[in-house]
Each structure stands twice: as C-alpha cells, then as structure tokens.
BAVOGU-419636 format. One record per residue (C-alpha): residue in one letter; x, y negated, z negated; residue number from 1. Coordinates in steps of 0.05 Angstrom, whole numbers, plus 5000, padded with zeros to 4 digits. Last residue first. Layout:
<atom vomar="a" u="X" v="Y" w="Z" vexti="NUM"/>
...
END
This chain:
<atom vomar="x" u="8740" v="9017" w="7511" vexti="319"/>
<atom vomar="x" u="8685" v="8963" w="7487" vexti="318"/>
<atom vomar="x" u="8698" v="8993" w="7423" vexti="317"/>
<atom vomar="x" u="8765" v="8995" w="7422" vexti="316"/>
<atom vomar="x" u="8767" v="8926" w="7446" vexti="315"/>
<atom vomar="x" u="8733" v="8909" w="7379" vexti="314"/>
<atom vomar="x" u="8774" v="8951" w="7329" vexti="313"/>
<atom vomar="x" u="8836" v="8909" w="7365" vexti="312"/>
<atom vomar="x" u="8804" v="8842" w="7356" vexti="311"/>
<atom vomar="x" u="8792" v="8865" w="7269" vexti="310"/>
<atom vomar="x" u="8850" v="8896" w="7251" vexti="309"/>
<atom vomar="x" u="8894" v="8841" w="7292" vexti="308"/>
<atom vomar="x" u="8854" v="8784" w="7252" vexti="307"/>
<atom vomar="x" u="8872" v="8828" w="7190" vexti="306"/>
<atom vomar="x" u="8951" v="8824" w="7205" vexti="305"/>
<atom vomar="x" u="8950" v="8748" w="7230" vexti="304"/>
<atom vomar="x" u="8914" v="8717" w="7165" vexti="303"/>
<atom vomar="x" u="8838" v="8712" w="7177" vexti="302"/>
<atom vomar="x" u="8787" v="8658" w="7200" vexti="301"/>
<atom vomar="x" u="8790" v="8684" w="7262" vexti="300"/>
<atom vomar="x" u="8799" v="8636" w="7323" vexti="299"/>
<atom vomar="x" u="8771" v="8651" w="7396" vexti="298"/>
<atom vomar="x" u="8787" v="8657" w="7468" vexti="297"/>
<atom vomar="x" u="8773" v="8687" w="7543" vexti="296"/>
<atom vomar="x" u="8799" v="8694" w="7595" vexti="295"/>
<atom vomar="x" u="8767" v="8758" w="7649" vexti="294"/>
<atom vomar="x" u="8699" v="8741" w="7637" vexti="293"/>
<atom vomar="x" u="8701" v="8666" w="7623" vexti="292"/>
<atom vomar="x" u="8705" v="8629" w="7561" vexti="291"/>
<atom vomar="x" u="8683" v="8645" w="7502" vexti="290"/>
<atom vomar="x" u="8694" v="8642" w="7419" vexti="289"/>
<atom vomar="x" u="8650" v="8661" w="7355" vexti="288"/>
<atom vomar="x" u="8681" v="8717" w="7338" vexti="287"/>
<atom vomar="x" u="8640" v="8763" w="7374" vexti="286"/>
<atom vomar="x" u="8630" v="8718" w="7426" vexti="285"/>
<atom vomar="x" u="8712" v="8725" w="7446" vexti="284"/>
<atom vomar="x" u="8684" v="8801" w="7455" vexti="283"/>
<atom vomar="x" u="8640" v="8779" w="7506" vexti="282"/>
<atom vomar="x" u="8687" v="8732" w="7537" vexti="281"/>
<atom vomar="x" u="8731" v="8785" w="7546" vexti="280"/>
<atom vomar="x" u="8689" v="8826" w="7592" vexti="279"/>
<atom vomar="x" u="8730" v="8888" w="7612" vexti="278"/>
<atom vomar="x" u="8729" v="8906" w="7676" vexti="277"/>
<atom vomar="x" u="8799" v="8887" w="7705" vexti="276"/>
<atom vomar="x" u="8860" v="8858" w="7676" vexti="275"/>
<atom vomar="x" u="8826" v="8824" w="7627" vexti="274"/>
<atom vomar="x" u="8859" v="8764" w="7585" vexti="273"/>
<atom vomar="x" u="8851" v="8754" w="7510" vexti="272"/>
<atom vomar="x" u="8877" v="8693" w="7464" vexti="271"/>
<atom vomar="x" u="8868" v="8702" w="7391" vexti="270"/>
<atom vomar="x" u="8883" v="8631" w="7351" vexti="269"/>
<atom vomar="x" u="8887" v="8663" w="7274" vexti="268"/>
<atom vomar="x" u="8871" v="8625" w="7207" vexti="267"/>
<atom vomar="x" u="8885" v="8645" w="7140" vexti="266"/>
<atom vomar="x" u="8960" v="8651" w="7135" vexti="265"/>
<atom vomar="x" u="8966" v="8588" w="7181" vexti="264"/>
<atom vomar="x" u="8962" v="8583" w="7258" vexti="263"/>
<atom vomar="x" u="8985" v="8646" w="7265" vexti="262"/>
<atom vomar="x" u="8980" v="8664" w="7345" vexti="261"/>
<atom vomar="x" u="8953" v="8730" w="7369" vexti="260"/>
<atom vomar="x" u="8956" v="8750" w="7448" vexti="259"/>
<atom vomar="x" u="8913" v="8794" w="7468" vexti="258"/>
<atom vomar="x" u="8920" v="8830" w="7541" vexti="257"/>
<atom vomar="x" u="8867" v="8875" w="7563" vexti="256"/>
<atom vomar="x" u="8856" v="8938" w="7612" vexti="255"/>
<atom vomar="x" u="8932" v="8952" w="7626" vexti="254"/>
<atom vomar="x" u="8943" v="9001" w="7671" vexti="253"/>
<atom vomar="x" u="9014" v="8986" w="7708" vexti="252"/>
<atom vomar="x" u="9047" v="8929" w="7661" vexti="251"/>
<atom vomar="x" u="9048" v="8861" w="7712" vexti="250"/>
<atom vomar="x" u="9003" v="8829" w="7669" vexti="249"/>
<atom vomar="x" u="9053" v="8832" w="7611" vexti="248"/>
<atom vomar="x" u="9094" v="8776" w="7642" vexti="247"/>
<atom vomar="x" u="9041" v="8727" w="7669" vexti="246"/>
<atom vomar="x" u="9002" v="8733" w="7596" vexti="245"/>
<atom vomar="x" u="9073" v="8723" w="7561" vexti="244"/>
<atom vomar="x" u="9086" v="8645" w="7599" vexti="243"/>
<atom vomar="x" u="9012" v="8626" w="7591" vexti="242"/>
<atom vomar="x" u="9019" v="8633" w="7522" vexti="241"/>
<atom vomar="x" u="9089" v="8608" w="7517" vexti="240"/>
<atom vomar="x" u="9061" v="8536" w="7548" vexti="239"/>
<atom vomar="x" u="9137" v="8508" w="7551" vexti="238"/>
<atom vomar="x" u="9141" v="8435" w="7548" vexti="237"/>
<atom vomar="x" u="9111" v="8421" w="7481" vexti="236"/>
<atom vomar="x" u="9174" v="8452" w="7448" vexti="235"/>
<atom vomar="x" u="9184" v="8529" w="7433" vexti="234"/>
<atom vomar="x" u="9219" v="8545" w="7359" vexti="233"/>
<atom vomar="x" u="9136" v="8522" w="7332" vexti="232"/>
<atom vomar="x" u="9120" v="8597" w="7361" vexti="231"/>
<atom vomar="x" u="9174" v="8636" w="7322" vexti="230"/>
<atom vomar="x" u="9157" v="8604" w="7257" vexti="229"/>
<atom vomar="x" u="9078" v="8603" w="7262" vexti="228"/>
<atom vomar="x" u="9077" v="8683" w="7274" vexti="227"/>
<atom vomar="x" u="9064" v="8698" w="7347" vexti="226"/>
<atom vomar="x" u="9033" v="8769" w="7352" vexti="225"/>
<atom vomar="x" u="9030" v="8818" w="7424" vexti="224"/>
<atom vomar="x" u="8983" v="8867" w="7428" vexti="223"/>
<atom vomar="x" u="8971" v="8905" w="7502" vexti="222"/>
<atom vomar="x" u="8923" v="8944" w="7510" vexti="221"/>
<atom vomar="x" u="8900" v="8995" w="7558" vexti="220"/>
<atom vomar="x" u="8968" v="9035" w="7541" vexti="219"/>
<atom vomar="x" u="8943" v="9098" w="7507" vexti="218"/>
<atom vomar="x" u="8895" v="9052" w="7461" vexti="217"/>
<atom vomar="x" u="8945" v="9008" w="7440" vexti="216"/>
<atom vomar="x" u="9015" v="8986" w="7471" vexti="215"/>
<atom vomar="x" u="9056" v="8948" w="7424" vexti="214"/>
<atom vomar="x" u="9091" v="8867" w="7436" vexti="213"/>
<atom vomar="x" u="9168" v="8845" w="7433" vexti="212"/>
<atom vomar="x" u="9187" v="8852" w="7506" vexti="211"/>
<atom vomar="x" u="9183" v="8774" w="7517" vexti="210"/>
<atom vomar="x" u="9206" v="8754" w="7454" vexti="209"/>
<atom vomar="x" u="9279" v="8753" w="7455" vexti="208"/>
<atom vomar="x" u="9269" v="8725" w="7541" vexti="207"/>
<atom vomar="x" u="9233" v="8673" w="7513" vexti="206"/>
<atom vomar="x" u="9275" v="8638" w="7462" vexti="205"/>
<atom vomar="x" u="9324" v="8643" w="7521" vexti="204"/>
<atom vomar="x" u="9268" v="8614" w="7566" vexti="203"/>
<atom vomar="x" u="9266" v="8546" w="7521" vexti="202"/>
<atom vomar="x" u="9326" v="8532" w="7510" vexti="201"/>
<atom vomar="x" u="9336" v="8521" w="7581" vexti="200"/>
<atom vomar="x" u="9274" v="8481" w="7589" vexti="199"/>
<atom vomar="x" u="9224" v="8509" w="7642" vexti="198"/>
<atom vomar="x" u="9211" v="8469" w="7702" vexti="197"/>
<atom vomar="x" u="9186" v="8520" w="7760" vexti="196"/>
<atom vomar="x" u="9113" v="8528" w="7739" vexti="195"/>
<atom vomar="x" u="9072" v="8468" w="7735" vexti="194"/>
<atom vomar="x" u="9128" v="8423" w="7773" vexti="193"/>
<atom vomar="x" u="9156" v="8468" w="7822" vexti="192"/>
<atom vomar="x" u="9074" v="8484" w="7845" vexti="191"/>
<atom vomar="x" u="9074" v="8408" w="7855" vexti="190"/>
<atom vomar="x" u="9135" v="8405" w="7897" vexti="189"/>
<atom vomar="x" u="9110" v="8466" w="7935" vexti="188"/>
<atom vomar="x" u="9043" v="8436" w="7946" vexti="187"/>
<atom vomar="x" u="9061" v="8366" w="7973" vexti="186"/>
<atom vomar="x" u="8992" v="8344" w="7983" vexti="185"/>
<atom vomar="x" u="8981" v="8312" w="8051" vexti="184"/>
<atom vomar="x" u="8904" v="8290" w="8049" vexti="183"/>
<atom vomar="x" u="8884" v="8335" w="8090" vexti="182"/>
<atom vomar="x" u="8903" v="8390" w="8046" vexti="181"/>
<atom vomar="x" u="8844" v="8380" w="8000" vexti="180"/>
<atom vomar="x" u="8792" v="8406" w="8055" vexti="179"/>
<atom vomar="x" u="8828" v="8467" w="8063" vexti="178"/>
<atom vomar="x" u="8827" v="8466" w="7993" vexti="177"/>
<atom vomar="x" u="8754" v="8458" w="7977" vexti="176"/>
<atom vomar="x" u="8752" v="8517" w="8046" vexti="175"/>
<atom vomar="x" u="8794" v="8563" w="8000" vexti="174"/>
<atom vomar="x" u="8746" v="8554" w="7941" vexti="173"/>
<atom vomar="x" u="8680" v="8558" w="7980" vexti="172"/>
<atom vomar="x" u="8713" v="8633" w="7996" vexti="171"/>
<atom vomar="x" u="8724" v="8641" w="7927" vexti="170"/>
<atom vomar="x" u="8779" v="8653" w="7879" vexti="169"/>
<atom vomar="x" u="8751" v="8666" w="7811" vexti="168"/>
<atom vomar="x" u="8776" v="8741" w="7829" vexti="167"/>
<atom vomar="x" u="8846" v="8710" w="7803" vexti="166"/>
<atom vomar="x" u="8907" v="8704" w="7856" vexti="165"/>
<atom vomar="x" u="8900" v="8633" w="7879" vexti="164"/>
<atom vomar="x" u="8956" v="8603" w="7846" vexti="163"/>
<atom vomar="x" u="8919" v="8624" w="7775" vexti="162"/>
<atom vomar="x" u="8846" v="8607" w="7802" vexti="161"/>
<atom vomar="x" u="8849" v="8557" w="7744" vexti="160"/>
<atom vomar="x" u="8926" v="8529" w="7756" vexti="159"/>
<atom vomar="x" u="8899" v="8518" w="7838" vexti="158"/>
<atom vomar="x" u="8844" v="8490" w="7827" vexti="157"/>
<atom vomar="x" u="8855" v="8438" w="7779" vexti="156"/>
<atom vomar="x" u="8921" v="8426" w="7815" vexti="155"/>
<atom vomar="x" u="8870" v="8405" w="7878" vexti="154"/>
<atom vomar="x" u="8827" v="8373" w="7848" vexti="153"/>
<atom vomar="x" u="8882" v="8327" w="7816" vexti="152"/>
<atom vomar="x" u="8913" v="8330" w="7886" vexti="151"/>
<atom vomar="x" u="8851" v="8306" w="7922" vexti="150"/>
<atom vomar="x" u="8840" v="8246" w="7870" vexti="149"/>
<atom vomar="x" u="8910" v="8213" w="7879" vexti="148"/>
<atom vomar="x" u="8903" v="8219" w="7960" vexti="147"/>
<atom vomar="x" u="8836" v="8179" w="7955" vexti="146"/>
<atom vomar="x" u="8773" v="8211" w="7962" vexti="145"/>
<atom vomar="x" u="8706" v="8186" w="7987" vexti="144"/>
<atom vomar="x" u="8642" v="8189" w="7942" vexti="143"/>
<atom vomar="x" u="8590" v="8208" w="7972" vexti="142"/>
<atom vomar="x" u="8548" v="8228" w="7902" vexti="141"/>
<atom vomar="x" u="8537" v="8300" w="7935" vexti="140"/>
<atom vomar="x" u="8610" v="8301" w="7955" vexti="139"/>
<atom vomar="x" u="8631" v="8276" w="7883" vexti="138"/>
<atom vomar="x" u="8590" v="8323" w="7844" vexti="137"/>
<atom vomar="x" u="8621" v="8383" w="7893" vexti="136"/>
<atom vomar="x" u="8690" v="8361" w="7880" vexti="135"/>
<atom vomar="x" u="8678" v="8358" w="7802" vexti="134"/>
<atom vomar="x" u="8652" v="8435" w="7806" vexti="133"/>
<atom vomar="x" u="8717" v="8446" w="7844" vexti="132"/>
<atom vomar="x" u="8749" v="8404" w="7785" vexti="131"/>
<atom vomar="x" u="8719" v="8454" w="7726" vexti="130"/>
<atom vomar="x" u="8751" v="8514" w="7754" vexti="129"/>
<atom vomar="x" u="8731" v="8569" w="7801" vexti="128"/>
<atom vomar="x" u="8661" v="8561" w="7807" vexti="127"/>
<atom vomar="x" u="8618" v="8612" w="7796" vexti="126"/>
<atom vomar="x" u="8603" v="8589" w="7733" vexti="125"/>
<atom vomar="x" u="8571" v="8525" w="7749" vexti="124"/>
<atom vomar="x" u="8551" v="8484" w="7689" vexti="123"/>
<atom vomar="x" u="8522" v="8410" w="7705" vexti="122"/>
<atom vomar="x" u="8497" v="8392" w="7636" vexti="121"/>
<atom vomar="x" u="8449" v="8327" w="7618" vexti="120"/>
<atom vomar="x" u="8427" v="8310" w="7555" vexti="119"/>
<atom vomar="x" u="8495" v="8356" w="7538" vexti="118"/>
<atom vomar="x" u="8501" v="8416" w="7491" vexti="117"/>
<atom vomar="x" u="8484" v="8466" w="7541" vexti="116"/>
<atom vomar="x" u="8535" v="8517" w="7499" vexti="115"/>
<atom vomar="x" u="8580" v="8547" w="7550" vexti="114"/>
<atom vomar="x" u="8591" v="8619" w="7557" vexti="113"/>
<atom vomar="x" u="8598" v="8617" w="7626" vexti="112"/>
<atom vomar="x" u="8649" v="8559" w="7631" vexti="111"/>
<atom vomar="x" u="8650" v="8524" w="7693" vexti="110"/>
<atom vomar="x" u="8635" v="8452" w="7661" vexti="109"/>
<atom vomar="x" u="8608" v="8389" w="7669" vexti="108"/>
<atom vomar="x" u="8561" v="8362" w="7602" vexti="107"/>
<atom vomar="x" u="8541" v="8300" w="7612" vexti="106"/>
<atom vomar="x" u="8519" v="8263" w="7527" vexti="105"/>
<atom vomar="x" u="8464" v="8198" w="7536" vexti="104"/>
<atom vomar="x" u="8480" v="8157" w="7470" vexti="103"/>
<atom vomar="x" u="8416" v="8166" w="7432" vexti="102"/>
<atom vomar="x" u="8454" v="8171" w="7361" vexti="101"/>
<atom vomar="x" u="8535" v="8157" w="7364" vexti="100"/>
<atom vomar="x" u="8591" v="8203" w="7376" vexti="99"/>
<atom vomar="x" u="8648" v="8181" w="7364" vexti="98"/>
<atom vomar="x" u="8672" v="8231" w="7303" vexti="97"/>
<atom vomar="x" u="8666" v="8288" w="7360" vexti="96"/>
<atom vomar="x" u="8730" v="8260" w="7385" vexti="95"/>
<atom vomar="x" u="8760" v="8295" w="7319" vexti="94"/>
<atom vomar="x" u="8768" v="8361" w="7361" vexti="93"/>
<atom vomar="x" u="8731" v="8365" w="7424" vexti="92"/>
<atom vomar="x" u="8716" v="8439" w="7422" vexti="91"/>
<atom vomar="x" u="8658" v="8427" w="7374" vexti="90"/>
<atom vomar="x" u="8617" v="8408" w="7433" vexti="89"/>
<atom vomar="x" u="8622" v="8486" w="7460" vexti="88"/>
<atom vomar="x" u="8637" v="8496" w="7527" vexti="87"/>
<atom vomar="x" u="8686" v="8449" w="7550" vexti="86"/>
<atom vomar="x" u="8721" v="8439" w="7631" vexti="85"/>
<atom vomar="x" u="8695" v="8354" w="7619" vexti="84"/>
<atom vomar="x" u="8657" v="8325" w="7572" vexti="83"/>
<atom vomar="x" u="8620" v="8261" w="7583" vexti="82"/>
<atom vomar="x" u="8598" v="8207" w="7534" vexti="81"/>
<atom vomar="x" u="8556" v="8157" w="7559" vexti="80"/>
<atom vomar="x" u="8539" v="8076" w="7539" vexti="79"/>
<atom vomar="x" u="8599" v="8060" w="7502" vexti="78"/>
<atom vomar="x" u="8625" v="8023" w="7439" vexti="77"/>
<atom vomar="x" u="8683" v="8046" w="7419" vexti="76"/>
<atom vomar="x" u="8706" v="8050" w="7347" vexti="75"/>
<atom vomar="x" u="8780" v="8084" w="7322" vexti="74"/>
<atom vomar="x" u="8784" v="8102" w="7249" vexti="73"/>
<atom vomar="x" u="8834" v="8142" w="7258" vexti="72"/>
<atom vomar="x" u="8872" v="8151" w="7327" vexti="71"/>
<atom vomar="x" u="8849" v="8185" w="7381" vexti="70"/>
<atom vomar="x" u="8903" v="8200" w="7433" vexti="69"/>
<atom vomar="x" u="8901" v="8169" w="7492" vexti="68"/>
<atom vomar="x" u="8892" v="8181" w="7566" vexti="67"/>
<atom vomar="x" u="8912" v="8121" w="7614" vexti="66"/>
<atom vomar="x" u="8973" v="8143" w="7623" vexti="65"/>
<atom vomar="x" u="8961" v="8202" w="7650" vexti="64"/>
<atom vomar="x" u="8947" v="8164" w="7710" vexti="63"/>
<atom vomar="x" u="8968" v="8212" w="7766" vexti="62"/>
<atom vomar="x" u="8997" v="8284" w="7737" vexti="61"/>
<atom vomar="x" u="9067" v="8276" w="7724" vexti="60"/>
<atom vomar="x" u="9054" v="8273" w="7655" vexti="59"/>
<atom vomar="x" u="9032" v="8343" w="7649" vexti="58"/>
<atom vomar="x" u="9096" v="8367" w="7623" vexti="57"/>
<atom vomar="x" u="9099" v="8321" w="7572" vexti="56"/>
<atom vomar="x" u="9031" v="8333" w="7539" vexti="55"/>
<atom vomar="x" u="8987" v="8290" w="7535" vexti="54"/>
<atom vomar="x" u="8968" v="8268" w="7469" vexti="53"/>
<atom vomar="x" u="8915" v="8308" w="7435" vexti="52"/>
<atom vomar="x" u="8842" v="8290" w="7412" vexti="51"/>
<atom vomar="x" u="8832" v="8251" w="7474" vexti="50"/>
<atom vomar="x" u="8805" v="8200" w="7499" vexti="49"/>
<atom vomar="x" u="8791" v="8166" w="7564" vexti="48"/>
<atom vomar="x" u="8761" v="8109" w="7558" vexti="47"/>
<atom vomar="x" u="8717" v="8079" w="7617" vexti="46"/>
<atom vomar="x" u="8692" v="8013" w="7652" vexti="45"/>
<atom vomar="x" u="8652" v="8023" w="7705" vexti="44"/>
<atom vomar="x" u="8670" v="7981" w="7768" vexti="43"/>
<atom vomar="x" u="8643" v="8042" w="7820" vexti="42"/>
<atom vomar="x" u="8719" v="8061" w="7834" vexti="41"/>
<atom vomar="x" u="8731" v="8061" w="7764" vexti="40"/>
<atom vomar="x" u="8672" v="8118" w="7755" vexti="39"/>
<atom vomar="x" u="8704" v="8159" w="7799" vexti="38"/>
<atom vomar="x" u="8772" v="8154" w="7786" vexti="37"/>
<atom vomar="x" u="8748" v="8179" w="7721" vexti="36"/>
<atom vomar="x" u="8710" v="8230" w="7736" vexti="35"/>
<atom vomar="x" u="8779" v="8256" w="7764" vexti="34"/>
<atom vomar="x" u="8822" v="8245" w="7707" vexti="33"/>
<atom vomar="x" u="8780" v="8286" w="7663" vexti="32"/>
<atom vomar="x" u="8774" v="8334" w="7717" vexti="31"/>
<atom vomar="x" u="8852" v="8335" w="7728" vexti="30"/>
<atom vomar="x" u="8854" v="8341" w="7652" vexti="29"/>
<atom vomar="x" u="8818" v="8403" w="7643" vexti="28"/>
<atom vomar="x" u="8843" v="8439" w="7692" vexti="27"/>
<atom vomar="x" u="8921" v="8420" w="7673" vexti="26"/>
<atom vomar="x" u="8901" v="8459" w="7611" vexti="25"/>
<atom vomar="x" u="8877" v="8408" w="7554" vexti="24"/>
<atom vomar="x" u="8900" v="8432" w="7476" vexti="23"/>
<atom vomar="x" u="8829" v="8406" w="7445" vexti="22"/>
<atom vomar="x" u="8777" v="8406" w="7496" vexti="21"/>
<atom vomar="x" u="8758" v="8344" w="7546" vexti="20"/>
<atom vomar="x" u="8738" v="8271" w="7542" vexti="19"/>
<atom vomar="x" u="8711" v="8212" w="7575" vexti="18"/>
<atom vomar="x" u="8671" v="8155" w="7545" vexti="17"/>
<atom vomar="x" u="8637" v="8111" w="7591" vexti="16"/>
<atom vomar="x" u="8612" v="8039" w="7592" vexti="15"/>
<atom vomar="x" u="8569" v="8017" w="7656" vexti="14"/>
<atom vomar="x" u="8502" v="8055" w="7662" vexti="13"/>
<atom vomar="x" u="8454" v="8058" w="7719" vexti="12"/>
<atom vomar="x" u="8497" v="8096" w="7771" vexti="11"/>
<atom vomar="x" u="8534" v="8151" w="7729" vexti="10"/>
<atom vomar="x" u="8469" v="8173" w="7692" vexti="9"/>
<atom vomar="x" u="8443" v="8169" w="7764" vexti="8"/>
<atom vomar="x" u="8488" v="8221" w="7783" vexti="7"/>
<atom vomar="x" u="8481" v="8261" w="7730" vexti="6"/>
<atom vomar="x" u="8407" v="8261" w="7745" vexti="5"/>
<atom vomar="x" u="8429" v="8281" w="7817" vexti="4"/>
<atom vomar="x" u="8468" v="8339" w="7792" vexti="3"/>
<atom vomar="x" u="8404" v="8374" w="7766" vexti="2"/>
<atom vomar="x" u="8421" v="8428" w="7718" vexti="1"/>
END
C-alpha cells in the first residue's frame, strides 16, 4: 500500500472513473467528491457515478450535482477506475458493468475487512473514515485545499467518527480537524443539516416504531425487524437505520444492536452495531459481509424470520 504509486496513477493518467458503494453514507460521498476536486484541480477529466442517485438530504453537500446515476447501457471510456469508502468490488452495484480489461482499478478505503481488489489499494483501518485517509493522500500529494474540500473532509469525519463520540476517534483525527477549521466551516449549521432536518411525517412513523424491538440474551442484544411495508412508509430523507441504532444505544448493557431489514421474502439486509467488545465485523464475515469492528453489515439470502434464527444463533455464540 504505497500512496505514492496512487499518486502517480493520479499524475500520468487523464480520464477517471469515480465511484463508491451502493446506498452512499455522507462518508462515502464526501470522499468521492473529494478525489474529485482533486483530480479537476490537476485538468483530469472525471465521471462520477453512481449506482444510486443522491439522495435528497445529502444534496447540500458541494457538487452533488455532478454525481449520476448509472443508467443502462451507459459506455465511458476512461483510463482509472477508483473506489472510494468500499471493501468488497461487488459493493458497487451495476457500476461493476464498466469495468473494462487492463484499466488500472485504486482502491481507498478504511475498511478492515476489505477485499484488496484494486491494482493499487490505499486501506488504512485506523483511520477514522475514508476522507481522513483522503486528507492524508492529498497532504502527501501537496495538494492545497479549498474551503469546499475541507468541509467534505470534514462531514466525512465527523458522520464516521459518529460526531466524535466513536473509539474510531483519534488523536490524528482531532488535529485533521483542527486543521479543517481554518478554513471557517460552519459546524453547527452543518451538524443541523445531517441530523436536525427530519420530515414531520417522518418522526411520527418513528416514534410507533422506535420501542418496537426484543431484548435477547438477558439484555446483551437488542433485535429489532423492519418488514418491507413499514420501512418503504419512511421517504429517502430519513436514514431509519441510523435513526434506531442512536436510540437503542442508549439501553444500559447492551453488547450488540441488529437491525433486520426485509428486502424481499428471501433476502434480508442485517445491520449490527457493538456497543463494546464484540467484533461485529467478524460475525458480518460469517455471512459474507464486513465492515469495521464495532459496524458492521451483511445480507442473508433468507426470509426475515430465518435470517433472525440464524444472526441471533451467531451472537450467541460469540456471547
């Protein structure tokens, strides 16, 4: 993992593809967004493509624009592909569909159970989020920052290390933002935006689910399932997930949080957060998944009661 061969990669070439994973976290599209700034600023030319639109609550964000959707049958010719905050190639969703034979493939990510899929992969994960390992490519490449750029690190940051709270928060992190503050972000306007603009129909869909989940294992688990029906009554805006793991968290003694969602009646989305030593990106691994140690993912091939047999029989083992 040399960063000045991606460097180089960045130099010599002139056509890039950019992408991220299926269902981007604000993370994953700062980074995107980022490298892309990047490469602009050296007269590349680049696509940024995605294989979801944006969604509305992230379009705030600087240049979200310029991200599209991928569309069928859509051609580009480019010179490198690079994938940003994913750690497993199939993660890209129908992106994967452009990728041609000997096209040069960066892989930049902070994932620990990522795949090495690239030519080249820059995977740090120590780091706190994919953009703090995008600020550290930039500084090495000397590339200066713009006032756009330092607040896409910086929400990167800050929605990864979960407003600073997660142990991913590390000293280097804190002096990133130090550094990130120079440029005049307005923080508490940008905090209001990622987590202080629910719709109102919204959080009264929420507040009848909030308290619907079961205690397991004498209250080291919490279970909490999303059939299809309840969780399409939520629009793009709201990110329920995210909204439930904040909530249950605050339960005294709680080991792990899971979180099923039916995507149909033979496929389930599990979502897993640890509250303290378990390693859910272990278990994720089990079913093919990962992530990092204390959020982690995967998807069972099951319907939503016999994915629930098998996670739970799985963090009763680890229990």
């Amino acid at each position: 993992m040399n960063p000045s061969k991606i460097i180089q990669a960045f130099e010599k070439n002139e056509t890039f593809l950019v992408t991220t994973h299926i269902n981007p976290d604000p993370d994953a599209l700062c980074s995107q967004l980022v490298t892309a700034s990047y490469l602009k600023s050296k007269g590349k030319r680049v696509y940024l493509i995605n294989h979801d639109a944006v969604p509305e609550r992230f379009h705030f964000l600087p240049s979200t624009k310029s991200i599209k959707k991928i569309t069928k049958g859509k051609k580009i010719n480019y010179d490198v592909l690079v994938v940003l905050d994913c750690g497993d190639l199939d993660r890209i969703g129908e992106v994967k569909n452009l990728i041609k034979p000997n096209k040069i493939i960066i892989n930049i990510d902070h994932h620990v159970t990522n795949h090495m899929f690239g030519n080249l992969n820059l995977v740090v994960p120590n780091a706190s989020s994919t953009s703090e390992v995008m600020y550290g490519l930039l500084r090495r490449a000397q590339v200066p920052l713009d006032k756009n750029m330092a607040t896409l690190i910086y929400l990167g940051i800050m929605t990864d290390t979960g407003s600073f709270r997660y142990d991913n928060t590390s000293a280097h992190t804190h002096e990133i933002v130090s550094h990130l503050l120079k440029f005049n972000i307005h923080v508490s306007e940008l905090y209001r935006k990622i987590y202080e603009n629910v719709p109102l129909t919204d959080l009264k869909y929420f507040t009848r689910i909030a308290d619907n989940f079961e205690a397991l294992y004498k209250g080291k688990v919490v279970c909490v399932e999303l059939l299809k029906s309840v969780y399409n009554k939520f629009s793009e805006d709201f990110d329920l997930r995210d909204k439930i793991f904040k909530h249950l968290r605050t339960i005294r003694g709680v080991e792990v949080l899971v979180i099923l969602t039916e995507e149909n009646k033979n496929r389930t989305r599990i979502n897993l957060r640890s509250q303290r030593k378990v390693n859910v990106a272990r278990l994720a691994s089990l079913f093919g998944g990962g992530g990092h140690r204390k959020a982690s993912g995967c998807v069972i091939e099951e319907g939503i009661i016999e994915a629930r047999k098998k996670i739970v029989k799985a963090i009763g083992n680890v229990l």
